[in-house]
PyMOL Python script that loads the backbone (N, CA, C, O; Angstrom):
from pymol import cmd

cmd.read_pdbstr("""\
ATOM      1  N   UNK A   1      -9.824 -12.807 -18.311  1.00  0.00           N
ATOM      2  CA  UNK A   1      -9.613 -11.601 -17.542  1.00  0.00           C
ATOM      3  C   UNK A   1     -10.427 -11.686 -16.259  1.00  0.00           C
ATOM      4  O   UNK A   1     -11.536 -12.218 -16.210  1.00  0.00           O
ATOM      5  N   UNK A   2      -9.665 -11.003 -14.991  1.00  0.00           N
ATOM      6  CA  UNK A   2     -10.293 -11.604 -13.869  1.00  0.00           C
ATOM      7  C   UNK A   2     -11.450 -10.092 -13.155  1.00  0.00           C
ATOM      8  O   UNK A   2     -11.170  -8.894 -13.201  1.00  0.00           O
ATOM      9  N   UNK A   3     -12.310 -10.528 -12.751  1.00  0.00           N
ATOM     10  CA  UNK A   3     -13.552  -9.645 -12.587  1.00  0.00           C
ATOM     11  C   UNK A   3     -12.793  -8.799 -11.136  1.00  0.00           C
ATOM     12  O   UNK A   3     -13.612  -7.993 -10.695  1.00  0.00           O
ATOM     13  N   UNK A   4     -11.903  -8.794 -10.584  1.00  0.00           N
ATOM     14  CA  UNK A   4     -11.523  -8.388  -9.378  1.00  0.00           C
ATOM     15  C   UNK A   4     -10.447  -7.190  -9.366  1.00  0.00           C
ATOM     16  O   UNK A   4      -9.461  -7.441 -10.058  1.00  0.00           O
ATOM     17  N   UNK A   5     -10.437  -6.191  -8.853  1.00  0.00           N
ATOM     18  CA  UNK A   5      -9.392  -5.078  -9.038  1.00  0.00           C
ATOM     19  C   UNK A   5      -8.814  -5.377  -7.855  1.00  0.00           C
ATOM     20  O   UNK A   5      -9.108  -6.138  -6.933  1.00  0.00           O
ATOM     21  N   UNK A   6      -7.528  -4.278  -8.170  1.00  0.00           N
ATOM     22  CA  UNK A   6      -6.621  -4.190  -7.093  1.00  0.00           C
ATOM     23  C   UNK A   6      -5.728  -2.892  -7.023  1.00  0.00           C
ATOM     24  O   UNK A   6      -5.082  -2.657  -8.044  1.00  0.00           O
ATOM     25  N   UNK A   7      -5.621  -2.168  -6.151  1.00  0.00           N
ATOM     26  CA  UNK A   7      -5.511  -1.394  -5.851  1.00  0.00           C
ATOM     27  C   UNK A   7      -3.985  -0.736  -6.455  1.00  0.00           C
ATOM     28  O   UNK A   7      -3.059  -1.464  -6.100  1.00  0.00           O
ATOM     29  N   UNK A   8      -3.709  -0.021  -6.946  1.00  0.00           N
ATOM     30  CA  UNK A   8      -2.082  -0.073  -7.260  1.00  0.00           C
ATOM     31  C   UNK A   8      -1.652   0.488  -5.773  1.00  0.00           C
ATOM     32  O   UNK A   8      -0.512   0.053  -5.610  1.00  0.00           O
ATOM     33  N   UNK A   9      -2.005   1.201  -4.689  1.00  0.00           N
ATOM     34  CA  UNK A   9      -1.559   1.156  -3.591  1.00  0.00           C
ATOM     35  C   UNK A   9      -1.441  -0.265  -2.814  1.00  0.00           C
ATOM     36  O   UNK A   9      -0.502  -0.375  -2.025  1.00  0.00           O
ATOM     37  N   UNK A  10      -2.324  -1.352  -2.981  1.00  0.00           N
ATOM     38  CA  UNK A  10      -2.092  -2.243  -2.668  1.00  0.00           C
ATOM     39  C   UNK A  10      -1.206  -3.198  -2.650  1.00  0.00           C
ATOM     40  O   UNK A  10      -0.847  -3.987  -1.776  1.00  0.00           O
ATOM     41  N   UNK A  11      -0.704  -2.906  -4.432  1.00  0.00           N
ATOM     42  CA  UNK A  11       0.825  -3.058  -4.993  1.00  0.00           C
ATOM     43  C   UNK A  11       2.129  -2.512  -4.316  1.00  0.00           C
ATOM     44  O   UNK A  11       3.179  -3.015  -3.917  1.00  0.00           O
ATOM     45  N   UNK A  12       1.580  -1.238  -4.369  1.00  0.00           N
ATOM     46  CA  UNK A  12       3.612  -0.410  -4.502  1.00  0.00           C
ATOM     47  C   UNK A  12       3.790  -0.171  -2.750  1.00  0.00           C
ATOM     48  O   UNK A  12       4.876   0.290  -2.400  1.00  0.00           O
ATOM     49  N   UNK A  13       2.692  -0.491  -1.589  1.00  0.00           N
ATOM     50  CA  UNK A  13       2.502  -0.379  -0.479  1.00  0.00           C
ATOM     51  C   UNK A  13       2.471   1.204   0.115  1.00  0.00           C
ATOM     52  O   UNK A  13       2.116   2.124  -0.620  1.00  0.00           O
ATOM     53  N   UNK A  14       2.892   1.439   1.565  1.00  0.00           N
ATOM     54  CA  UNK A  14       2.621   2.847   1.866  1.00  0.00           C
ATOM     55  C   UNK A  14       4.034   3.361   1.023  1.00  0.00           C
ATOM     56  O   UNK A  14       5.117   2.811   0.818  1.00  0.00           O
ATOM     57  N   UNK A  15       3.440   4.753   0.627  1.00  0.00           N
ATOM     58  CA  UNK A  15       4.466   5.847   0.244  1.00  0.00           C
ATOM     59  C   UNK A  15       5.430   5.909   1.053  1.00  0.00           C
ATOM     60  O   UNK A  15       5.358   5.788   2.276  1.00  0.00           O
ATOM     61  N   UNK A  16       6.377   6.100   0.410  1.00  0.00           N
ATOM     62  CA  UNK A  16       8.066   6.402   0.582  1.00  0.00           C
ATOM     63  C   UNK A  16       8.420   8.010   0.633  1.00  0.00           C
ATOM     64  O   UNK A  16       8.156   8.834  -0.242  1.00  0.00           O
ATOM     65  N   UNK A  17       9.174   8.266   2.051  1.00  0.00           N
ATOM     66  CA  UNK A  17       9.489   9.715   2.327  1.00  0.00           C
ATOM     67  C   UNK A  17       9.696  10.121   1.009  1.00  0.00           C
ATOM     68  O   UNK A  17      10.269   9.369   0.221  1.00  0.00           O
ATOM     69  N   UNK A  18       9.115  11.723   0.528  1.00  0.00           N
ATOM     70  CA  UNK A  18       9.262  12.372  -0.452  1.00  0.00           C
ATOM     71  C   UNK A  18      10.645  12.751  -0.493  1.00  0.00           C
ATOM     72  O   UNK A  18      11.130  13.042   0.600  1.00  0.00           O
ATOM     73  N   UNK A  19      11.313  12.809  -1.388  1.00  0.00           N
ATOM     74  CA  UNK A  19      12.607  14.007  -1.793  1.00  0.00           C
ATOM     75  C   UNK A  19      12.310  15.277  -1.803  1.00  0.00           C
ATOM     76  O   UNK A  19      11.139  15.564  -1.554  1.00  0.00           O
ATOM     77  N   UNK A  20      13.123  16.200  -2.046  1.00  0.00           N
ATOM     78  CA  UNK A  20      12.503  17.665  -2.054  1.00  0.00           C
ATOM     79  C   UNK A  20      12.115  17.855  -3.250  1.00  0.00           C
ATOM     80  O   UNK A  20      12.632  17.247  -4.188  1.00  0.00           O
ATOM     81  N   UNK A  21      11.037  18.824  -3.422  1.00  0.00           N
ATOM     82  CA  UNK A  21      10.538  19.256  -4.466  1.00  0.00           C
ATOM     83  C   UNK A  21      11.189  19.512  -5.740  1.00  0.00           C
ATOM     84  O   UNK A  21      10.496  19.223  -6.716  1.00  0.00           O
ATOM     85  N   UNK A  22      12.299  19.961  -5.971  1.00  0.00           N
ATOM     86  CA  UNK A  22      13.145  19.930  -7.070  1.00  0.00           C
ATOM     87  C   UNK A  22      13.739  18.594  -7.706  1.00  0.00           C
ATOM     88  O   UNK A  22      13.714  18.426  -8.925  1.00  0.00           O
ATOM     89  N   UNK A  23      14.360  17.502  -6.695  1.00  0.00           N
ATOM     90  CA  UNK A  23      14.422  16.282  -7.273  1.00  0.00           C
ATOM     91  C   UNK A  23      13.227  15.490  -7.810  1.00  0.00           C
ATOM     92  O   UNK A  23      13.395  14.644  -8.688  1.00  0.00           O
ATOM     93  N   UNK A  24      11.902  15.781  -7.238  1.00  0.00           N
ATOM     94  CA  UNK A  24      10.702  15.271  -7.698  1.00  0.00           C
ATOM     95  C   UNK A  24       9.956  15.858  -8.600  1.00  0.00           C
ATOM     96  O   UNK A  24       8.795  15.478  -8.748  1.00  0.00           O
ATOM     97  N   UNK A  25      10.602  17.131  -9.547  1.00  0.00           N
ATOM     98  CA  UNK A  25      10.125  17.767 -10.759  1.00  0.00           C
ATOM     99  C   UNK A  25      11.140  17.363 -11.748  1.00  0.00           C
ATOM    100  O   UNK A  25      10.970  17.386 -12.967  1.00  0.00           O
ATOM    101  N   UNK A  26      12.230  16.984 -11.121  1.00  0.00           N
ATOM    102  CA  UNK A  26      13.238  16.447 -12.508  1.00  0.00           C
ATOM    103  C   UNK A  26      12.879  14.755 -12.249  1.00  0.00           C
ATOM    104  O   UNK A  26      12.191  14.446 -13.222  1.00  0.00           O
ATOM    105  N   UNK A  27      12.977  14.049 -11.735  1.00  0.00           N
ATOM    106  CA  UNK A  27      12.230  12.818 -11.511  1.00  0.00           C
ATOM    107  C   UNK A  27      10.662  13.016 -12.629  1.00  0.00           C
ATOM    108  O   UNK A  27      10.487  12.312 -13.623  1.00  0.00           O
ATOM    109  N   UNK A  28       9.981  13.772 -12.310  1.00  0.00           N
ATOM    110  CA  UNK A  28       8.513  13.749 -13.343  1.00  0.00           C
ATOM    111  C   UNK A  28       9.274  13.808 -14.146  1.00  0.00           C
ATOM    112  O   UNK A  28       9.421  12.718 -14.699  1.00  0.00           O
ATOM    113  N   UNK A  29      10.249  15.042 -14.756  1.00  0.00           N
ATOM    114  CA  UNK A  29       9.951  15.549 -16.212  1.00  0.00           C
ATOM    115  C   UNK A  29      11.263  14.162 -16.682  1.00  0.00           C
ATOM    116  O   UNK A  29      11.554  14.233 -17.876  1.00  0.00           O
ATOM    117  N   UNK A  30      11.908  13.168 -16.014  1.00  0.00           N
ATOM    118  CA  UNK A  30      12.264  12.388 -16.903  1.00  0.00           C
ATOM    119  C   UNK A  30      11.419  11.178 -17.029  1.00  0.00           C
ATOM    120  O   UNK A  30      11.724  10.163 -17.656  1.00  0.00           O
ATOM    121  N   UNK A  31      10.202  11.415 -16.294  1.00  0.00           N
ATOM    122  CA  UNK A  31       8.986   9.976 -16.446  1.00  0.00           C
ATOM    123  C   UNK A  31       8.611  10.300 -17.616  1.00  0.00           C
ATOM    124  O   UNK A  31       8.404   9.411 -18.442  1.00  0.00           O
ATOM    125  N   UNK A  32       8.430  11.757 -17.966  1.00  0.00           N
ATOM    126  CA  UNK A  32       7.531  12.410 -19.107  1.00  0.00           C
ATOM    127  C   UNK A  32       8.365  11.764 -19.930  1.00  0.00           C
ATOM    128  O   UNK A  32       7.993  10.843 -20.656  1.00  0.00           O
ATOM    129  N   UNK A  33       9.441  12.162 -19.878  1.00  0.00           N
ATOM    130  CA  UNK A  33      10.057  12.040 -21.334  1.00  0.00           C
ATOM    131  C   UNK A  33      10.479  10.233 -21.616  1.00  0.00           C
ATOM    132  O   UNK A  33      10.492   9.653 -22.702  1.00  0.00           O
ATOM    133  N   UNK A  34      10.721   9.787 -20.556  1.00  0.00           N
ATOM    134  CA  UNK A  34      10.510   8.469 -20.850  1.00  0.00           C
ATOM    135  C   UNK A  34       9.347   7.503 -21.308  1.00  0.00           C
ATOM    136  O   UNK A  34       9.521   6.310 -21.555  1.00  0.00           O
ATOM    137  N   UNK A  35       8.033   8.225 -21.397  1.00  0.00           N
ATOM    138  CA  UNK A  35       6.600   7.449 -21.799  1.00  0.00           C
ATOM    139  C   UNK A  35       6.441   8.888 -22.534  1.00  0.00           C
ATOM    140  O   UNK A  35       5.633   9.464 -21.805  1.00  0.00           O
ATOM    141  N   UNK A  36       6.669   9.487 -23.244  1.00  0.00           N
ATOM    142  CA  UNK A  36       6.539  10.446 -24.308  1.00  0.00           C
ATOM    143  C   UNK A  36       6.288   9.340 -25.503  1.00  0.00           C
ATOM    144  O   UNK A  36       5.234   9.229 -26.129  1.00  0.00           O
ATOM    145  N   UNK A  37       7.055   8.827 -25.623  1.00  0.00           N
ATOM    146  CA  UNK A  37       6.576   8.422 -26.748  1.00  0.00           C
ATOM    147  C   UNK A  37       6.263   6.740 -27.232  1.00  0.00           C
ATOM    148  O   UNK A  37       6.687   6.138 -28.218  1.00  0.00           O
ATOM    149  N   UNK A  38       5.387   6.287 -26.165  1.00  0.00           N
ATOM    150  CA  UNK A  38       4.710   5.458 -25.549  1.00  0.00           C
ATOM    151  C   UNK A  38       3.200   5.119 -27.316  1.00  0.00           C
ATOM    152  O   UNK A  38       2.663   6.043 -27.926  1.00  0.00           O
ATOM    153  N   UNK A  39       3.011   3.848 -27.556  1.00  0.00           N
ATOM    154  CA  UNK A  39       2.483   3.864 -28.365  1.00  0.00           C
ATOM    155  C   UNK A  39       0.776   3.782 -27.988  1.00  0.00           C
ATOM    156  O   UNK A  39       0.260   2.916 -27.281  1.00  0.00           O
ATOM    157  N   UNK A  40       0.166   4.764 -28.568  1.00  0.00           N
ATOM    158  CA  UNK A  40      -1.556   4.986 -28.019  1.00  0.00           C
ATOM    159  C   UNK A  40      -1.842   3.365 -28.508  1.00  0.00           C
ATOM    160  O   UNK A  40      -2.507   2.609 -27.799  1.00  0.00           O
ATOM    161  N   UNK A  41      -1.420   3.062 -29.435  1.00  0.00           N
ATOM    162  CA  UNK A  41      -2.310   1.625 -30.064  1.00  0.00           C
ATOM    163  C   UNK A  41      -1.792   0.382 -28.917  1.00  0.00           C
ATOM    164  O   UNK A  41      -2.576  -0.519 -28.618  1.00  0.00           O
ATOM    165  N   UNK A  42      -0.637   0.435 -28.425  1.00  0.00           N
ATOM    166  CA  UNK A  42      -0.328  -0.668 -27.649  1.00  0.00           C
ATOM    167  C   UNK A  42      -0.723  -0.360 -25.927  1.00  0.00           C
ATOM    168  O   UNK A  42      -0.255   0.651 -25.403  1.00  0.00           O
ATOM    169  N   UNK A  43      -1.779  -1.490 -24.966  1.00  0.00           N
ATOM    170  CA  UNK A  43      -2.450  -1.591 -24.037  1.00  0.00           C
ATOM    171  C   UNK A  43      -0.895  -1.031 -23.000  1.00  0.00           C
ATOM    172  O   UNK A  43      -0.494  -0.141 -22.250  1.00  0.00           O
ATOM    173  N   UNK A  44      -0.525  -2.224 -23.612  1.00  0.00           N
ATOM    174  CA  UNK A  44       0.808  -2.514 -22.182  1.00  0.00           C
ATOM    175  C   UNK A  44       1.269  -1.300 -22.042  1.00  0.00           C
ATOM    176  O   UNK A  44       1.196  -0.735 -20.951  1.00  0.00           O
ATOM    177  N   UNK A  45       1.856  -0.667 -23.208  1.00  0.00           N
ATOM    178  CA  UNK A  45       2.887   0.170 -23.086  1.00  0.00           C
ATOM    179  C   UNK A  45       1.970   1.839 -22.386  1.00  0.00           C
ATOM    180  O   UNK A  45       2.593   2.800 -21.936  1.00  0.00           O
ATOM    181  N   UNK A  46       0.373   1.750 -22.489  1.00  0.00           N
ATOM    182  CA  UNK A  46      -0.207   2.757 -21.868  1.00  0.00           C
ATOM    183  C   UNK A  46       0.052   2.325 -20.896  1.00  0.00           C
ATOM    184  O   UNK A  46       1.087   2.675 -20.329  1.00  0.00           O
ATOM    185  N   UNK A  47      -0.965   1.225 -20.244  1.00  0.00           N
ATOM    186  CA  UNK A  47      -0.726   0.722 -18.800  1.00  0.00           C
ATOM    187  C   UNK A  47       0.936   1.297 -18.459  1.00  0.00           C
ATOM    188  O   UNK A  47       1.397   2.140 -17.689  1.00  0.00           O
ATOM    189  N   UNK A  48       1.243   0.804 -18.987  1.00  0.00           N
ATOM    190  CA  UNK A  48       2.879   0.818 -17.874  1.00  0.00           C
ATOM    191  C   UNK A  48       3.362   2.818 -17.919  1.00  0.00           C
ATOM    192  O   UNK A  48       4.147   3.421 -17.189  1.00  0.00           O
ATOM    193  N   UNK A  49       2.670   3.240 -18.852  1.00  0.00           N
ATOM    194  CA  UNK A  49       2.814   5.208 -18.828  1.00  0.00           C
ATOM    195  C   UNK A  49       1.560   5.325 -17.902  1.00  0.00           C
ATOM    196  O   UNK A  49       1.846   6.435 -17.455  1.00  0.00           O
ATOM    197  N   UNK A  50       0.694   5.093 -17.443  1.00  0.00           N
ATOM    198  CA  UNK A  50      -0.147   5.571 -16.670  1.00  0.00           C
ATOM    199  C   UNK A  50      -0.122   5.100 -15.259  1.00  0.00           C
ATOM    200  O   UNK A  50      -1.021   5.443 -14.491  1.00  0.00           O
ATOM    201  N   UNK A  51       1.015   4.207 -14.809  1.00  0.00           N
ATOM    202  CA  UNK A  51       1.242   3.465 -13.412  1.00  0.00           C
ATOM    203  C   UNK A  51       2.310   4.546 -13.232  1.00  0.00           C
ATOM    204  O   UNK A  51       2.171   5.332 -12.295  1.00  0.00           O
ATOM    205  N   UNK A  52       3.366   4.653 -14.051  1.00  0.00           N
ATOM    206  CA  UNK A  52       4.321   5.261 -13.890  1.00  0.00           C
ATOM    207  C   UNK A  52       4.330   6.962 -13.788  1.00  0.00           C
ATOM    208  O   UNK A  52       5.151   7.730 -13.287  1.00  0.00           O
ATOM    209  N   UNK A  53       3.414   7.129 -14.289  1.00  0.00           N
ATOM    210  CA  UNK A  53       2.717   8.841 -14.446  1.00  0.00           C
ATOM    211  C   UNK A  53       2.071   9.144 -12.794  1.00  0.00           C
ATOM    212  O   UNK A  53       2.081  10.139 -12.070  1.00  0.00           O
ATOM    213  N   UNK A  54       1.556   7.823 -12.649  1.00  0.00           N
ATOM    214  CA  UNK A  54       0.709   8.408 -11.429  1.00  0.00           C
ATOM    215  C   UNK A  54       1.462   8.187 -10.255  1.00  0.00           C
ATOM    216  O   UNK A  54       1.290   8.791  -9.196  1.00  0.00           O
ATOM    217  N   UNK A  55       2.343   7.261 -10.478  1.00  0.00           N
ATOM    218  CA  UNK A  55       3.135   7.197  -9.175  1.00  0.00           C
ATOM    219  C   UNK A  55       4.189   8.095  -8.796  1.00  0.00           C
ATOM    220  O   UNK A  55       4.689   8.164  -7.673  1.00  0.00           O
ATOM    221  N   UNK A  56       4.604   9.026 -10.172  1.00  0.00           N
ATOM    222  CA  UNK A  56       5.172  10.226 -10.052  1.00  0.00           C
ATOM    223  C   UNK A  56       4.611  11.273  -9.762  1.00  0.00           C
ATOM    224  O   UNK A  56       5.307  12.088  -9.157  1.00  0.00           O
ATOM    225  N   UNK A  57       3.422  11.587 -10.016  1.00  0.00           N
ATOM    226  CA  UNK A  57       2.599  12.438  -9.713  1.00  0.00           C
ATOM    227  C   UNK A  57       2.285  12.273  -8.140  1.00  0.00           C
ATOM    228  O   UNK A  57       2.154  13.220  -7.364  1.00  0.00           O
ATOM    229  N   UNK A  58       2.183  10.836  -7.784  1.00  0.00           N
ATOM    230  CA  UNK A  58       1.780  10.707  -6.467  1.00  0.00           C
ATOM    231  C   UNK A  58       2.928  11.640  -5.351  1.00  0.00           C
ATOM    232  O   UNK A  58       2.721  12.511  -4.506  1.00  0.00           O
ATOM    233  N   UNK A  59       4.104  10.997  -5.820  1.00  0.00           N
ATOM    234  CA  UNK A  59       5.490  11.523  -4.796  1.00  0.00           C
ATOM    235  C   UNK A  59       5.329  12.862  -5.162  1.00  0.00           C
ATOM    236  O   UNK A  59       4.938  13.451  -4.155  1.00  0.00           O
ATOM    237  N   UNK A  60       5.444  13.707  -6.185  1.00  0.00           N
ATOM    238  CA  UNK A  60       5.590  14.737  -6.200  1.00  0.00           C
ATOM    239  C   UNK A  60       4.772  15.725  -5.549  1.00  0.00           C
ATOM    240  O   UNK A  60       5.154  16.734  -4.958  1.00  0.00           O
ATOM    241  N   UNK A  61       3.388  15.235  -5.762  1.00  0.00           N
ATOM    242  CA  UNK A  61       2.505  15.979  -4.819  1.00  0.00           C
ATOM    243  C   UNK A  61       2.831  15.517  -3.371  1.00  0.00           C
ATOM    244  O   UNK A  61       2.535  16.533  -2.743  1.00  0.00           O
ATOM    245  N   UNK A  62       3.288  14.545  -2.389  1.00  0.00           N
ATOM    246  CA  UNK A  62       3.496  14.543  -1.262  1.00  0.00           C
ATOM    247  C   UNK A  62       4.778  15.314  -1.172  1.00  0.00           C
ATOM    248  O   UNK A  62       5.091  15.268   0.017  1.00  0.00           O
ATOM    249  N   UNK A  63       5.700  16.018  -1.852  1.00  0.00           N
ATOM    250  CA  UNK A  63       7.535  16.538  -2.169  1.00  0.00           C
ATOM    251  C   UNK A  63       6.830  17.494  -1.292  1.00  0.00           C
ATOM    252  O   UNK A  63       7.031  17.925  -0.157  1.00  0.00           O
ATOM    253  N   UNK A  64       5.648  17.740  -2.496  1.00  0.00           N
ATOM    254  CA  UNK A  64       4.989  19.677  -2.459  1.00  0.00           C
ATOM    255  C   UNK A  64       4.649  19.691  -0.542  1.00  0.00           C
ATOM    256  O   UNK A  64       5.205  20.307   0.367  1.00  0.00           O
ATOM    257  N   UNK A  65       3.437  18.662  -0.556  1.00  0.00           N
ATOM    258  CA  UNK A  65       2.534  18.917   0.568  1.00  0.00           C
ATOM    259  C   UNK A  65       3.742  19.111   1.805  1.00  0.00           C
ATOM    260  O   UNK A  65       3.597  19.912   2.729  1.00  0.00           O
ATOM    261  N   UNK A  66       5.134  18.095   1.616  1.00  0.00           N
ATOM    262  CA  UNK A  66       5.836  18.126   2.665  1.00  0.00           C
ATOM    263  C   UNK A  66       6.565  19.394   2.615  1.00  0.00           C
ATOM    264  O   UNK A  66       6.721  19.844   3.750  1.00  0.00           O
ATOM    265  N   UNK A  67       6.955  19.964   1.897  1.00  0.00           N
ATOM    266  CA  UNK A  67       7.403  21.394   2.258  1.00  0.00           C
ATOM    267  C   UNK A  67       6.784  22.299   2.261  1.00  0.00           C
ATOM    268  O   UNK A  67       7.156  23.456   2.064  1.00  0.00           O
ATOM    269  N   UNK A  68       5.435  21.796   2.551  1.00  0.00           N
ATOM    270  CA  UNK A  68       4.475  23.351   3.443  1.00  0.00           C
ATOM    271  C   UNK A  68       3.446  23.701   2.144  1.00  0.00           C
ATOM    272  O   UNK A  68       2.354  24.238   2.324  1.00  0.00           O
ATOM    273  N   UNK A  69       3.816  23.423   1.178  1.00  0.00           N
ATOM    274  CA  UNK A  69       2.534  23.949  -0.172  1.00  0.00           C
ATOM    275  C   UNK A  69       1.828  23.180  -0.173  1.00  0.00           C
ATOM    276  O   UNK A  69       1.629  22.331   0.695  1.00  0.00           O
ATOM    277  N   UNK A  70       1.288  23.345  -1.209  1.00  0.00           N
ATOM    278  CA  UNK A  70      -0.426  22.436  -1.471  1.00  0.00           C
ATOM    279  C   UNK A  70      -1.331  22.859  -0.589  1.00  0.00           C
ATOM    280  O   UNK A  70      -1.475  24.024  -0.218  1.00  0.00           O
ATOM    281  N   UNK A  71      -2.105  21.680  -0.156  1.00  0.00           N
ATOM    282  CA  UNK A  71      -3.093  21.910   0.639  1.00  0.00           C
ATOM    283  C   UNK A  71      -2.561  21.896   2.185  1.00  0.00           C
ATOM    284  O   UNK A  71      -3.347  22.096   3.111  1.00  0.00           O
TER     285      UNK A  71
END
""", "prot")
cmd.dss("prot")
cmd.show_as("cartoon", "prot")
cmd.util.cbc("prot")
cmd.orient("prot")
């Protein structure tokens, strides 16, 4: 295992124009339900629900920020 991280932005590069807020809450809630039932005992299959969680989470919060909410 290698002592060096890397950024998952470094990976997936700059963010991609948001969709509107409604396509990016049905987009989450089918990430949810697709790593719903994701096994706690297996590494990979977290890893790959927690890349995929956050990169939905990521767009969705830029959906929000771009139509005027959030911060």
């Amino acid at each position: 295992m290698s002592d060096q991280t890397t950024s998952l932005r470094a990976i997936t590069g700059p963010p991609l124009v948001p969709l509107n807020v409604d396509r990016e809450c049905d987009m989450a809630h089918d990430t949810l339900a697709e790593h719903s039932g994701a096994d706690i005992h297996d590494p990979e299959a977290m890893v790959r629900a927690a890349v995929a969680l956050s990169m939905r989470l990521d767009a969705l919060l830029r959906a929000v920020e771009a139509a005027g909410g959030g911060r």
